[in-house]
Structure formats: structure tokens, C-alpha cells
N, C-alpha and C positions, 0 to 999 in steps of 0.2 A: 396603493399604500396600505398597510395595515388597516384594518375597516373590520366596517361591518360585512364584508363578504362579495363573492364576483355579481351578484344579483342588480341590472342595472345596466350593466358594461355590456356594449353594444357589440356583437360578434366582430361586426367590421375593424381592423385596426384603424384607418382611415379617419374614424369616427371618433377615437379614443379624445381628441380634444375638448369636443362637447359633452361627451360621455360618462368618461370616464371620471369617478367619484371615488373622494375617500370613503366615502357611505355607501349601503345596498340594501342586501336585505336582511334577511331575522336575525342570521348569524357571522358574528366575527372571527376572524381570519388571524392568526396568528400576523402575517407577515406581507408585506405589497408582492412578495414574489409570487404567493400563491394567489391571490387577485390577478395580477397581471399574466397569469399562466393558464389561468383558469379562461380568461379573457382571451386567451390565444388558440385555447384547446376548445373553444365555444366558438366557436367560426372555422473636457479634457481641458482640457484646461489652455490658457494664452498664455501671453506674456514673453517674456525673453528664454529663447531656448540653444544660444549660441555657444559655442565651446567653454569647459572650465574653464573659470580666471581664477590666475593664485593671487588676486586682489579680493573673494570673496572669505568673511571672515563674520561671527557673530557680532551682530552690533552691542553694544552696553547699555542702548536706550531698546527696552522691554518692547514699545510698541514697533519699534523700526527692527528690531529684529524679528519678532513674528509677521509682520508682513511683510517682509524677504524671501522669506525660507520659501517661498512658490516659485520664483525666480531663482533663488541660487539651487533648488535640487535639480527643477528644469535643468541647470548646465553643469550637471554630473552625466548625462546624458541618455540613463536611463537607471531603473531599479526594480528588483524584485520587493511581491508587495505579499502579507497577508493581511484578510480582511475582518473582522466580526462585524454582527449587525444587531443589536441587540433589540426587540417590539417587546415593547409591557401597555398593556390594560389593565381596564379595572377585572376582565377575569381570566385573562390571559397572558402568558410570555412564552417569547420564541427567540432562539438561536439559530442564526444564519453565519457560517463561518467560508473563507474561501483563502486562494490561493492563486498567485499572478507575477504577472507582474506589468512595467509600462516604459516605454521608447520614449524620452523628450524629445528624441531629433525628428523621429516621425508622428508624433503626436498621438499614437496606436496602444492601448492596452487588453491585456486579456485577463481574464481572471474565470476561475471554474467552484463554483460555489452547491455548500452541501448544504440538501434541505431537509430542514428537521421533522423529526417524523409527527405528523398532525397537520401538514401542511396539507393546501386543497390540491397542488400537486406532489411529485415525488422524482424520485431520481438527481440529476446533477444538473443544475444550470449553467450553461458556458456562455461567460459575457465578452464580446469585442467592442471595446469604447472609441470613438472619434471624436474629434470637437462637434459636438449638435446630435450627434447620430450613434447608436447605442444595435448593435445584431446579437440577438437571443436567439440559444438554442437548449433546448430541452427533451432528454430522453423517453420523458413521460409526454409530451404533447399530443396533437393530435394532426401533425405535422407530417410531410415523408421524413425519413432517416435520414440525416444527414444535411437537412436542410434548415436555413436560418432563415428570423424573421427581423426586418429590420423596421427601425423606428427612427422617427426623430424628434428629440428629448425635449420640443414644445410639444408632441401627443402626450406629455404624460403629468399630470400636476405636478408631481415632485423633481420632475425636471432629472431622472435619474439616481436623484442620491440616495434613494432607496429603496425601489420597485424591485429591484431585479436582486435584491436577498444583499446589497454591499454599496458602498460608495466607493466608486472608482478612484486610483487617487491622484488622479489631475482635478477632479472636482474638491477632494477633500482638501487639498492645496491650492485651489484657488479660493475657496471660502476663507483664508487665512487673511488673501489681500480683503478684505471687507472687516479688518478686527478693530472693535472701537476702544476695547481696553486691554490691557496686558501688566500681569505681576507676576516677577520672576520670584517662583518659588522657592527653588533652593537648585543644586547640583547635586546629580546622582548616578552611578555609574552602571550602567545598561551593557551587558556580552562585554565587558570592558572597559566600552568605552566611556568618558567622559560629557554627560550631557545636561545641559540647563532644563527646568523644568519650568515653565510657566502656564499661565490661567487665565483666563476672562471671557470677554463675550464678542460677538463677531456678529453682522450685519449682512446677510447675503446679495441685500439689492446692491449696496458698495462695494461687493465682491464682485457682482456680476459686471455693473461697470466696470472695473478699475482692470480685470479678465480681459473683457470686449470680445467680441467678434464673435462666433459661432462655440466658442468656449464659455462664452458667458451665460449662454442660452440656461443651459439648466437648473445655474445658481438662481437667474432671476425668475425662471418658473416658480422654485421653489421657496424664492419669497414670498412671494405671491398667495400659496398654499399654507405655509408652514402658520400657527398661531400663533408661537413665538419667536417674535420680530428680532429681537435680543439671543441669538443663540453660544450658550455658555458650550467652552472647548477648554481642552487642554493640549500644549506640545510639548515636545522632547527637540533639541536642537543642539547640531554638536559644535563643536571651537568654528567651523566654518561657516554654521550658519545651518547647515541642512538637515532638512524634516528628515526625523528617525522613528515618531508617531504620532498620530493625530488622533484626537477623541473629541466627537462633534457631538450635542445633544440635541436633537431635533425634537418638535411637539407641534401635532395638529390632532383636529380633533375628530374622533371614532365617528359622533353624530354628528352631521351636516348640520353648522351653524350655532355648534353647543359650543357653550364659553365653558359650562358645568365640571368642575374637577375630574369627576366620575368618569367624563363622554372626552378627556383627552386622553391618547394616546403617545409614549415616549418610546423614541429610538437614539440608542446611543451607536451611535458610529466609528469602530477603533480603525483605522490603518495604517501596520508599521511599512517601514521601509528598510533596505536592508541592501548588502551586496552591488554598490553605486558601482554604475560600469557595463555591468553581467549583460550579458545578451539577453535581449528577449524574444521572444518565439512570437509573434501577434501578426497576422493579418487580416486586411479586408476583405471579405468574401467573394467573390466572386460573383458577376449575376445570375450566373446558370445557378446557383446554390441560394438565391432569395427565392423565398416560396409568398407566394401571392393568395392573402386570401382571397375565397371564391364572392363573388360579386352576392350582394343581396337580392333578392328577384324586386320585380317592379311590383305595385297595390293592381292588380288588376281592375279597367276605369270600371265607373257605376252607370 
């Protein structure tokens, strides 16, 4: 996560459970992406995903309609996605933007994310999301070409939703199901279309339950981590019902165990959705193409 820097994080990925820290060392980091790249180069969501029903429709009650919309985009059956990520500190902010998209049927997203220049890595980060299991790859790493490193989204405190420079958006739609308040804003028209706009706050351990199964994983890592328990959103939702954007506010803190205004750190989370239907390009890597980091040697005995 955005921090004080990769200093800390254990070359092993293996390790990253116990390791791995919002905090390190002297210097902060613009972004979790560069943490976690640095970290690599040093060694989806649940729910109902069955065909559109022309019984889906926005509901008139604020809260039952924002915790839908996870469920009824799920059975459009897939959607192109764009992403921002936005890290501020107290002496820093970083832009992370990308481009994707993600399969309800097969539960598969990809998305290829630009990093900003300042970051402790460089180049393009290309993300494949699964439920529980996240494959990065990076042109700057210290990796072979063409090879991915895979993880699963209990190694990582934030549980995915923001290491790797974006939040995927089976994640960003299933933090929806977890929403404790909801106030429809007004109506406002978006490329056209017709969309409700409402606001409130949202709950990820009740997200992660209400998700379950290997989909849930990341929301309730990231409970877990995040400082604020209460995370303030906003969506966009058309006559059907279905997420058109999402804007998640996330807050944990820079220095390990600081409550101190100064020592948190805010990331604001956008991702639209677009083009319900479209094909998307996304597969799982194959294992010839996981690259294994190299084992740590033993303490030689005394």
C-alpha cells in the first residue's frame, strides 16, 4: 500500500503475509504499486452471475438499490472497465490510471495500468484478477519477459484493492454489498444516459460476508487493514439498476499504528463501467508462464 517505502518487505512472496507492511523505511512511496513491485523486483467478486433478467430494475429504496447493483451488473455478463487510483499524503500524491475490462460469467478480469512517473517502479503494470488470486506483471521487474507472478489476495493487507495501482471491479462492486447508508442525490445524465446518483458509507467486513467464498477474501483482508471502518462512496446507477461508477474512499495509516492526522494516508478509488455485453480478452496464465521466486538460502548452523 502506499507507505513509507518497500524497506521491510521480505524478498520472498510467500512471506508477504507476515511481512508485508503499510510502513518501512525512511521514505514514502507514492503508491502500493510501487511497494509491491519493488517487493517483487527484490527477490472478484461473488454473488449471482446468471443470465440477464428483464425483471432487473433500479429499486426506489436508496439502500436496496446500491446493494444490487453487484448483482445485477454481474448478469449483464461482462463490461469494459476504466480505472483511477488516486494516493495522497501528507507529502505526497500519485496518479495511477488504467484500462480493462471483466467477464461475470467467468469471473476473470484484466486490466493494464499506467505508472506515474515518481513511482519506485516504471513501465506498465498488467493485472489478471480471479476470485482470491491476483497475476502481476511488470515490464520493469526483475522477472523473465513475459512471465507473471501470482499471488493470493490474503498475502497482501489490502486484500488487492489497491496494491497493484487500481481496484478491480468485482471488488469495487462487491464493497457495495457491505453499504450501511445510502442518499440519492439527484439524477444526472452521463454519454446520455440517464443515471441516479447517490452517496454514503459502506462496511467491507459486511461486504466481505454478504460476497463469500474466495471473492470475499480481499474485501475482508482489507477491513482488517484499512483505519476507516466506515468507508464513504459514491455511485452512478442507470433505470436497471447497473453500476456505471464507482468512487470508494479508502484510509490507512502511512506510520504503523498512527491514528495522527499527518501519518494517514487517502486513496480514492474511481471505476467506470461501460459497453455491457462486449467481449473481454482476460485469461489465466498458464503455469509454464508463473515464475517462482528463487528460494531464500538456509542460516548456515553455529
Amino acid at each position: 500500500m502506499p507507505g513509507r517505502g518497500p524497506e521491510g518487505v521480505v524478498s520472498r512472496v510467500n512471506k508477504l503475509t507476515q511481512s508485508h507492511r503499510l510502513t518501512g523505511g525512511p521514505a514514502r512511496t507514492g503508491a502500493v504499486a510501487a511497494v509491491l513491485v519493488a517487493a517483487l523486483t527484490a527477490c472478484g467478486g461473488g454473488g449471482s452471475h446468471s443470465s440477464e433478467s428483464a425483471a432487473d430494475q433500479l429499486s426506489a429504496d436508496p439502500l436496496t438499490a446500491v446493494r444490487s447493483s453487484a448483482d445485477i451488473t454481474g448478469r449483464t455478463g461482462s463490461a469494459r472497465t476504466a480505472t483511477e487510483l488516486v494516493t495522497e499524503s501528507a507529502e505526497k500524491k500519485a496518479v495511477f490510471n488504467g484500462t480493462g475490462g471483466y467477464d461475470y460469467v467467468n469471473r476473470i478480469g484484466k486490466l493494464e495500468i499506467n505508472v506515474p512517473p515518481g513511482a519506485a517502479t516504471t513501465g506498465k503494470i498488467v493485472e489478471v484478477t480471479l476470485p482470491g488470486t491476483v497475476y502481476l506483471q511488470n515490464s520493469a521487474a526483475k522477472i523473465p519477459e513475459g512471465k507473471w507472478v501470482k499471488l493470493d489476495v490474503r498475502q497482501l493487507p489490502d486484500g488487492n484493492l489497491v496494491s497493484s495501482g487500481a481496484t478491480d471491479p468485482a471488488s469495487a462492486a462487491g464493497a457495495l454489498r457491505g453499504v450501511l447508508k445510502a442518499e440519492l442525490v439527484g439524477s444526472e445524465t452521463v454519454n446520455g444516459q440517464d443515471l441516479k446518483h447517490y452517496k454514503g458509507t459502506l462496511d467491507l467486513a459486511k461486504a466481505a460476508d454478504a460476497t463469500g467464498g474466495r471473492g470475499g477474501d480481499g474485501l475482508r483482508m482489507a477491513a482488517q487493514t484499512f483505519t476507516a471502518k466506515e468507508v464513504p462512496y459514491e455511485v452512478w446507477l442507470d433505470a436497471q439498476g447497473r453500476l456505471h461508477k464507482a468512487v470508494e474512499t479508502f484510509t490507512f495509516a502511512g506510520v504503523a499504528g498512527s491514528k495522527e492526522a499527518k501519518d494517514q494516508v487517502k486513496v480514492t478509488s474511481t471505476v467506470s463501467l461501460t459497453d455491457f455485453g462486449a467481449a473481454v480478452d482476460a485469461s489465466e496464465p498458464g503455469a509454464a508462464d508463473i515464475y517462482s521466486m528463487p528460494s531464500s538460502p538456509s542460516p548456515s548452523p553455529k
